[in-house]
C-alpha positions in Angstrom: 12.6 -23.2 -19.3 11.2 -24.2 -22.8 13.2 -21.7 -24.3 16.8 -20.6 -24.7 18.3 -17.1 -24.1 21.2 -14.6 -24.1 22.1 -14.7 -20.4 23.6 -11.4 -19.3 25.7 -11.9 -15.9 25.8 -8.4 -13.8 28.8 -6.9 -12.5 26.8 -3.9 -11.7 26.8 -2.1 -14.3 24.1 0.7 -14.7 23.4 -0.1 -18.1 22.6 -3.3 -17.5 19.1 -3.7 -18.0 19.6 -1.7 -20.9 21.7 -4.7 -22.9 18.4 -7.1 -22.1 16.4 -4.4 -23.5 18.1 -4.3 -26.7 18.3 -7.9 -27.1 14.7 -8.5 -26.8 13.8 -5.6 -29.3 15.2 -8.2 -31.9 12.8 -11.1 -30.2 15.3 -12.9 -28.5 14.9 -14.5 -24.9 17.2 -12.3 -22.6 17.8 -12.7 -18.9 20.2 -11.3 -16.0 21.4 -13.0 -13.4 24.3 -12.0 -10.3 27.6 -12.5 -11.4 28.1 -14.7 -8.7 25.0 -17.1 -10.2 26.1 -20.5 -10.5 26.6 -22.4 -13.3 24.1 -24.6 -12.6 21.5 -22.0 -12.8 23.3 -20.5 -16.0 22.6 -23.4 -17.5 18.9 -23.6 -16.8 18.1 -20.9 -18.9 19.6 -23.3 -21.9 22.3 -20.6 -22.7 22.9 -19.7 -26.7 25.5 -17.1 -25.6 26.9 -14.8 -22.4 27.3 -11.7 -22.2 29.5 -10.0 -19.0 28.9 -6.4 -18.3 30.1 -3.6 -17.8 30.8 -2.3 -13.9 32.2 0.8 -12.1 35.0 -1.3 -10.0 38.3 -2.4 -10.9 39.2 -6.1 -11.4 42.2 -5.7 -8.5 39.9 -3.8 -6.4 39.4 -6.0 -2.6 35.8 -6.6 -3.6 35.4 -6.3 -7.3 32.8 -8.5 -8.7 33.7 -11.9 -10.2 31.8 -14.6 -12.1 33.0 -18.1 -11.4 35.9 -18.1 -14.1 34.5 -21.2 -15.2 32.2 -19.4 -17.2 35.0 -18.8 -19.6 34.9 -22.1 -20.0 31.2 -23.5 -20.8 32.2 -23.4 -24.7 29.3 -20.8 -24.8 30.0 -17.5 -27.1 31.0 -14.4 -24.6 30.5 -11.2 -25.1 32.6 -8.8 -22.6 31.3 -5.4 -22.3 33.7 -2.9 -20.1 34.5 -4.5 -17.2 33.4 -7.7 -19.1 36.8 -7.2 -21.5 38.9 -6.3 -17.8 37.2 -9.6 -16.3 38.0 -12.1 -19.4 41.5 -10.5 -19.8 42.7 -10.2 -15.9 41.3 -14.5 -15.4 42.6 -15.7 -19.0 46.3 -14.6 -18.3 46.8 -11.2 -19.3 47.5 -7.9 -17.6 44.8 -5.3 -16.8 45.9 -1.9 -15.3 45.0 1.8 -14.6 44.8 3.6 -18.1 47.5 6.6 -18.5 43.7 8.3 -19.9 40.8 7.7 -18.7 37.7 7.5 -21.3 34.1 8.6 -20.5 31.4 9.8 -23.0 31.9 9.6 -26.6 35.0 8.7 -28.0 36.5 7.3 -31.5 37.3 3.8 -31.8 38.9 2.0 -35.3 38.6 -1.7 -36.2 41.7 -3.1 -37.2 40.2 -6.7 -37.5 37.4 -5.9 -39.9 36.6 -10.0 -40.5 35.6 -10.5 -37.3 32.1 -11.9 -36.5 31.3 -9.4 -33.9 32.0 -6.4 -36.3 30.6 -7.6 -39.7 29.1 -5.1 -41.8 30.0 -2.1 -39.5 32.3 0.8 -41.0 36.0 0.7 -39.8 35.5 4.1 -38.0 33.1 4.0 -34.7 31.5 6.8 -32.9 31.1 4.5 -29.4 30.4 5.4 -25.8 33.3 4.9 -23.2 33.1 4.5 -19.5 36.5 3.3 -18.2 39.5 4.4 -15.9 41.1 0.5 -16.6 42.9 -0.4 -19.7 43.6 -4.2 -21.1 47.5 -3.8 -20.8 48.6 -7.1 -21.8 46.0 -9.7 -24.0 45.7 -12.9 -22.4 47.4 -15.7 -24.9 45.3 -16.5 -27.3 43.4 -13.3 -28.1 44.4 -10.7 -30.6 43.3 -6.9 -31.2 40.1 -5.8 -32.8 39.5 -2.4 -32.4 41.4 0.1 -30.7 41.1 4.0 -29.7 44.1 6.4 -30.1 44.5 5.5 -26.0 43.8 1.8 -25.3 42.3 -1.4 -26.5 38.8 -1.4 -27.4 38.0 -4.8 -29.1 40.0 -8.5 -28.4 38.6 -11.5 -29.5 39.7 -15.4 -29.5 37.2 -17.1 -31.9 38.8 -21.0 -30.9 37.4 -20.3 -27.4 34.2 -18.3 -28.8 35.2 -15.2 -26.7 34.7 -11.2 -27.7 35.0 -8.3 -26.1 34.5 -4.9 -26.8 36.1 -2.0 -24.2 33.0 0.0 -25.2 29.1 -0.2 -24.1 27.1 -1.0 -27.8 23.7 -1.2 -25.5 23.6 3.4 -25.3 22.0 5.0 -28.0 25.8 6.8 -28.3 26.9 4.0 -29.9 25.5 4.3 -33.0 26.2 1.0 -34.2 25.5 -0.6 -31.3 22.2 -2.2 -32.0 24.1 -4.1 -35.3 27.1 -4.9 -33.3 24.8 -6.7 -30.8 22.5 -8.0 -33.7 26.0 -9.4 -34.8 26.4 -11.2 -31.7 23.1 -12.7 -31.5 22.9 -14.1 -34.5 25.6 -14.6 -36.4 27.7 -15.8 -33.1 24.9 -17.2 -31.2 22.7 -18.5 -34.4 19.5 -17.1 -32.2 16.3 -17.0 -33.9 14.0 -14.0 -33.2 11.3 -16.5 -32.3 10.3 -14.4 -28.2 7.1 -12.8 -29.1 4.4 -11.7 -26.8 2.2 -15.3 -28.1 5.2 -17.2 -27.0 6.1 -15.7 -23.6 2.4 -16.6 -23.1 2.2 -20.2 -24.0 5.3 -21.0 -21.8 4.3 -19.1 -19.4 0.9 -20.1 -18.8 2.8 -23.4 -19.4 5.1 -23.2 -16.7 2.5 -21.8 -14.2 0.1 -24.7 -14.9 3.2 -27.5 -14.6 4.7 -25.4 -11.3 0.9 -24.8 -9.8 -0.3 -28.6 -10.4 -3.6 -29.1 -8.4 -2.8 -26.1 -6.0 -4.8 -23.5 -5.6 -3.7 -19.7 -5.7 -3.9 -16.1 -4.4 -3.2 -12.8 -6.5 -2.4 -9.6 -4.6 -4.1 -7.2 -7.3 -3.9 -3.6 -7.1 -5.5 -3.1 -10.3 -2.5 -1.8 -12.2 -0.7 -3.0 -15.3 1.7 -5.3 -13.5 -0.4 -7.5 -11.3 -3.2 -7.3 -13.7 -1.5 -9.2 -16.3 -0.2 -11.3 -14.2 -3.6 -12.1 -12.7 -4.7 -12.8 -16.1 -2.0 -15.4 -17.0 -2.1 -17.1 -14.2 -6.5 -17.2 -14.9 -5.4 -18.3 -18.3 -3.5 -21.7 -16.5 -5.6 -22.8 -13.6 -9.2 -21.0 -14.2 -11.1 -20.8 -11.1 -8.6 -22.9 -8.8 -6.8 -18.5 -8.4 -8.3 -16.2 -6.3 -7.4 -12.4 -6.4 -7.4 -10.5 -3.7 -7.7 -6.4 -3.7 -6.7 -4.6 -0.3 -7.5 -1.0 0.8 -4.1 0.0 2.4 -5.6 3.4 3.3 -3.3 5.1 0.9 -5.2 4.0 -2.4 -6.1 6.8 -4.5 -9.9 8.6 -4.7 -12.5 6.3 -4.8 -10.2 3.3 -6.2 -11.3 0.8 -3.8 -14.5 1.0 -5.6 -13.1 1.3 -9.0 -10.7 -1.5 -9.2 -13.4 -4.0 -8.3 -15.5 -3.0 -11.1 -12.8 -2.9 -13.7 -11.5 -6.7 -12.5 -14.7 -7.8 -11.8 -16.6 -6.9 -15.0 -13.8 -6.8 -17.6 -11.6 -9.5 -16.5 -13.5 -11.6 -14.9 -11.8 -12.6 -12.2 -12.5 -14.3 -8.9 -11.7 -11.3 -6.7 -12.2 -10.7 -2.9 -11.9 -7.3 -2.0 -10.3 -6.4 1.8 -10.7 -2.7 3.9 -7.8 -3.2 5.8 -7.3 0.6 5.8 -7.5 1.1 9.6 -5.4 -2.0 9.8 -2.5 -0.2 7.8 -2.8 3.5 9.3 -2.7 2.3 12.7 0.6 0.3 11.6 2.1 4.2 10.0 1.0 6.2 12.6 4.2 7.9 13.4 6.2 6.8 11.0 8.3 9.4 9.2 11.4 7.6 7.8 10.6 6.1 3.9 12.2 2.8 4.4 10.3 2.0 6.9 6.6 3.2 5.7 7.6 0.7 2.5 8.7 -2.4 4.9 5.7 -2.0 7.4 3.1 -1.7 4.4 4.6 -4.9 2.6 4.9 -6.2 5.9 1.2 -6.1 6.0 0.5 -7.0 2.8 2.1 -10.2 3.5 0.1 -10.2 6.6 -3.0 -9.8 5.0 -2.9 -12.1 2.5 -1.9 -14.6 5.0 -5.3 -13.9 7.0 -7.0 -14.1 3.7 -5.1 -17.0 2.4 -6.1 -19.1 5.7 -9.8 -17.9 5.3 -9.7 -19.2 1.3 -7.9 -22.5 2.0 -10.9 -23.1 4.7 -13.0 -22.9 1.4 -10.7 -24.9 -1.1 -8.6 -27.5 0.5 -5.5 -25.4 1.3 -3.2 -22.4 -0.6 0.6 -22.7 -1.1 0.6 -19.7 -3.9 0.8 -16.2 -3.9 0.9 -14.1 -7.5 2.9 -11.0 -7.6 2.8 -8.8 -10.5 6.9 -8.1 -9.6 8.8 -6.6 -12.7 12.4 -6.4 -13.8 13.3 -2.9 -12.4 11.9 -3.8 -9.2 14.2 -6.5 -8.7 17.2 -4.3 -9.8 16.3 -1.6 -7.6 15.1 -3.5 -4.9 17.2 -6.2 -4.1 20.0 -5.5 -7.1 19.1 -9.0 -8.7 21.1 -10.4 -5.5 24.1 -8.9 -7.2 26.1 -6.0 -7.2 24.3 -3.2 -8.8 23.6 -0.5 -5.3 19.9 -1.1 -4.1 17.8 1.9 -4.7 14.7 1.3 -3.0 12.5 -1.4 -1.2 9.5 -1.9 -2.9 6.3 -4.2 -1.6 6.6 -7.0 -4.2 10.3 -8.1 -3.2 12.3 -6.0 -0.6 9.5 -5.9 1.9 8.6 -10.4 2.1 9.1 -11.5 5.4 11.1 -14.3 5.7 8.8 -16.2 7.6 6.2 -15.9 4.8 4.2 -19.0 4.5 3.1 -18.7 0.7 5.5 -19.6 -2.2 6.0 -16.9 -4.8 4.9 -16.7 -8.3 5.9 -14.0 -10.2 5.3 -13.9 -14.0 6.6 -10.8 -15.1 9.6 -10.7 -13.1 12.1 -10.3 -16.0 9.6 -7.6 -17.9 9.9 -4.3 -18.4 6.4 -2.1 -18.2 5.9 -1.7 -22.3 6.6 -5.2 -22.5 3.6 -6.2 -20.2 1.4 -4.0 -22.0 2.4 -5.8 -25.2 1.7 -8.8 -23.1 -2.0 -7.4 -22.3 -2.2 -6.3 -25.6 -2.0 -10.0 -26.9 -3.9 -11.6 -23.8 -6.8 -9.0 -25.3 -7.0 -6.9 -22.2 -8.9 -3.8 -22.2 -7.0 -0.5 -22.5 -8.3 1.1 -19.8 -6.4 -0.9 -17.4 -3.3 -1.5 -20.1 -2.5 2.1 -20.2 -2.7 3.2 -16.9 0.2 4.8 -15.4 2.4 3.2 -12.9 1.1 3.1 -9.3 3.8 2.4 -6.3 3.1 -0.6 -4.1 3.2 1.8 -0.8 0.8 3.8 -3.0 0.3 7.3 -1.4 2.4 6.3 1.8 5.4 7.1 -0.5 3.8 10.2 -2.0 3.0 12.0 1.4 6.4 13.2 2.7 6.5 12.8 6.4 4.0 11.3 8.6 0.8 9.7 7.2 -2.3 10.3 8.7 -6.0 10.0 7.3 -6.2 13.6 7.0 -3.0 13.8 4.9 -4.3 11.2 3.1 -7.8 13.0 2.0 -6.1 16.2 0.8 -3.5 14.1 -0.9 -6.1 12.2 -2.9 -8.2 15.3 -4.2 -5.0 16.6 -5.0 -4.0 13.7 -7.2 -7.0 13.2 -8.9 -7.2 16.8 -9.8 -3.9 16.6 -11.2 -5.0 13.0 -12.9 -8.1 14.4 -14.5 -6.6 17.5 -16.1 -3.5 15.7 -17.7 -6.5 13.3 -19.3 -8.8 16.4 -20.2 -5.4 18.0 -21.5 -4.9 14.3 -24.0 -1.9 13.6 -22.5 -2.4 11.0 -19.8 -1.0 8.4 -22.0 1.8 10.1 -23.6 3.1 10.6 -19.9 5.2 7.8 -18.0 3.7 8.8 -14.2 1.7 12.3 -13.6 0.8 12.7 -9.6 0.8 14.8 -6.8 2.8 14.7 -3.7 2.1 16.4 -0.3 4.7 18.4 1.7 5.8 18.6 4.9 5.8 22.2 4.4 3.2 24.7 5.6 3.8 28.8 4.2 1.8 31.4 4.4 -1.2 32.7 2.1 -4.2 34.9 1.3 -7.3 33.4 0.1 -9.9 36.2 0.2 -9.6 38.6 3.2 -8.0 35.5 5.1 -4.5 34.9 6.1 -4.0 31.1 5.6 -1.2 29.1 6.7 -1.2 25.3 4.5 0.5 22.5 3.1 2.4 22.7 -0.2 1.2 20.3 -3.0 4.4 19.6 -5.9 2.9 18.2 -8.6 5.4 15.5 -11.3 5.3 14.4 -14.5 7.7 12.6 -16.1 8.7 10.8 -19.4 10.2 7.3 -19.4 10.3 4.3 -21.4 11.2 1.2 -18.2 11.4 3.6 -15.1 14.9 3.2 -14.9 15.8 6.5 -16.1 13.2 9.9 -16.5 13.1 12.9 -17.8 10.5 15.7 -16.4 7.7 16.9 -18.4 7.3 20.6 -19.5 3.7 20.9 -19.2 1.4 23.4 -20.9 1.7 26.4 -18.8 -2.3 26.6 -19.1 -2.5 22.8 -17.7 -0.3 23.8 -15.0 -2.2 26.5 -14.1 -5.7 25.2 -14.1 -4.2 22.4 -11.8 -3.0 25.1 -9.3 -6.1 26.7 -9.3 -8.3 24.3 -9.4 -6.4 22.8 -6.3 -5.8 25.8 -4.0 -9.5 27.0 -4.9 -11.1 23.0 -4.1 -8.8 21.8 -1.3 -8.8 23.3 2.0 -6.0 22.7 3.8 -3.3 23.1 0.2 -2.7 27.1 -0.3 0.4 26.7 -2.6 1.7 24.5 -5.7 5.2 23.5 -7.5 6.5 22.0 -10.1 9.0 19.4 -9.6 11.5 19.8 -12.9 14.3 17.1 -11.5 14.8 14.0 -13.8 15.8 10.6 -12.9 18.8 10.3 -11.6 19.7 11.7 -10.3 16.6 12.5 -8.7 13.9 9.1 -8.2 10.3 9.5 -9.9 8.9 8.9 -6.6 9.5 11.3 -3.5 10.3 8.6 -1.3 
């Protein structure tokens, strides 16, 4: 690393990602790591300041979460959110218990140490967010009150061994100072300069790729999205013509984007790119296969598998290839494999809960501690087209994860005129870019219809659109009721096989934007 940062540790909290989010808004190097990462690897981030987070266990609970308390002790600022105050209290010698109240949701908290760093500038009377059933009974030697509610403590601090803690989560808009307590934290306790821009994650990236890489030569797995476009890109930027991209048909690709994606990466990027039809290869490997998990393992299974083929085939050409590029991101990791930490795993996904242990390429993954908007910032600055920039988000599994049940290349065909009716009249409507993700998904469900003088009996098409700024949370879209309805009648009057339509109006959670 040629840079320092705010290192969060997780205790699996589910706002999390939410604290790295705000920190960066105010161009500052953020990164999360397990609670259980070792110092070691703490340090290598070159550490201006800590932050613990919040979590939903108690600290007495068999197998609550815990940092090495050594942490406590790097001479580093800390900032305890939540569980983060429980944590520092309950190691440095004071007495966390069961609160007589519980607090959730919005709640009043005063500061009764107004010259504290932390709060500087920030009125006396806060309007916070609370999520906690434990209380900081007894403050560990050293510390003394902050801020309080009417119920427990809600701020302790003990500036000699640069530790803060707030009971509170400043990272939710429902804290409404919580973006200047933060800002407090970062740079008037930290002395952080807002020097992480877009031009800067570039340089040491491309940096660290060309150090990392040396004379090697590389594979991409492309899908022609965002994600692994950009990182294709930076990666191009460090070793030129020494990375190779590769673009695989999985057989659940969308209409006519085998074709598509190969002129867009071709033409406008570039880039070295080797297109594969391993479609039969991948629908023989699903055929069967109902249960979600396991269409998502076998398709990154065969990703892997793929490349592998490919990668052999290349390193015929060039001498040998240790690398493979992954466009992997940050809420990929945390709902994949929970950042190896606590937070619950939500789903498998291609780029990091489906690698084979046996895989015989090393990773690179670029973007792994990026959200979406702040890749296409990345593109923005890397001067890449917008075409490709603002697409929306396309799953790994593609369709396989979109086609509820068993996937066969019938499914598949009505699947894709369905989504790319749905695709072209959320464009034609203007709002393809105001949308997070806008697709269609095909039920297992067949009903009843008349079409004409003909009884029909057909699938069920739902269509989704949702709003969202990282895909960790979503809200669903209220269409136009006239773009809904030319979608359901264009697709019930062009598809044969798809006789009724319906509008999926859950948000995320506790719903997922995907069906499976």
């Amino acid at each position: 690393m040629d840079t320092s940062s705010i290192v969060i540790l997780d205790f699996g909290a589910q706002y999390t990602q939410l604290i790295a989010r705000r920190i960066r808004e105010q161009n500052v190097s953020s990164v999360v790591l397990p609670c259980t990462a070792k110092l070691s690897e703490i340090e290598s981030y070159q550490p201006l300041g800590i932050i613990l987070s919040g979590g939903p266990c108690s600290v007495y609970d068999a197998d609550a979460p815990a940092a090495d308390p050594a942490v406590l002790a790097m001479g580093k600022p800390i900032l305890g959110i939540c569980y983060g105050l429980q944590f520092i209290t309950h190691h440095l010698g004071g007495k966390v218990s069961p609160a007589d109240k519980r607090e959730y949701g919005h709640a009043e908290v005063s500061v009764v140490d107004p010259e504290t760093p932390l709060f500087a500038g920030l009125p006396v009377d806060l309007h916070v967010w609370m999520s906690h059933g434990d209380e900081a009974l007894e403050l560990p030697p050293g510390f003394h009150l902050t801020a309080k509610t009417s119920n427990a403590v809600a701020g302790i601090a003990n500036p000699e061994q640069k530790i803060w803690a707030v009971q509170f989560h400043p990272e939710v808009h429902h804290t409404r100072h919580g973006t200047e307590l933060l800002r407090n934290f970062i740079f008037n306790i930290c002395n952080a300069k807002p020097d992480w821009t877009p031009q800067h994650f570039i340089q040491s990236t491309v940096a660290a790729i060309r150090e990392k890489v040396g004379d090697g030569h590389v594979i991409c797995a492309l899908s022609g999205g965002v994600d692994s476009s950009v990182a294709a890109v930076l990666v191009h930027r460090a070793i030129g013509d020494r990375l190779t991209c590769i673009f695989v048909d999985n057989g659940v690709l969308r209409k006519n984007e085998f074709f598509k994606v190969q002129e867009n990466l071709r033409e406008k990027l570039g880039l070295n790119l080797v297109a594969v039809d391993a479609s039969g290869r991948f629908l023989a490997k699903l055929a069967g296969v109902t249960d979600p998990e396991t269409k998502r393992k076998i398709i990154g299974n065969e990703f892997i598998n793929v490349f592998d083929d490919e990668a052999h085939r290349i390193a015929e050409q060039t001498g040998g290839v240790d690398w493979l590029v992954q466009g992997t991101l940050y809420p990929d990791v945390i709902e994949s494999s929970s950042v190896k930490g606590p937070s619950q795993t939500i789903k498998s996904h291609h780029n990091v809960g489906g690698l084979p242990e046996t895989m015989k390429l090393k990773l690179i993954e670029p973007l792994r501690d990026l959200f979406k908007d702040e890749v296409r910032r990345i593109g923005r600055d890397l001067k890449m087209p917008d075409d490709i920039l603002q697409r929306q988000p396309f799953p790994g599994p593609g369709l396989a994860v979109r086609i509820v049940g068993e996937i066969t290349p019938e499914r598949v065909a009505l699947l894709q005129e369905a989504d790319d009716i749905v695709v072209a009249e959320i464009k034609a409507a203007g709002l393809y870019q105001q949308i997070w993700q806008s697709f269609a998904v095909l039920l297992p469900v067949k009903s009843v219809g008349v079409m004409g003088d003909q009884r029909t009996y057909a699938y069920t098409c739902a269509i989704r659109a949702v709003h969202s700024e990282d895909g960790m949370t979503a809200d669903w879209v209220p269409l136009p009721y006239d773009v809904l309805k030319k979608i359901s009648s264009r697709i019930v009057n062009e598809i044969r096989g798809i006789n009724r339509v319906v509008y999926d109006i859950t948000s995320k959670p506790p719903g997922t934007i995907e069906w499976e």
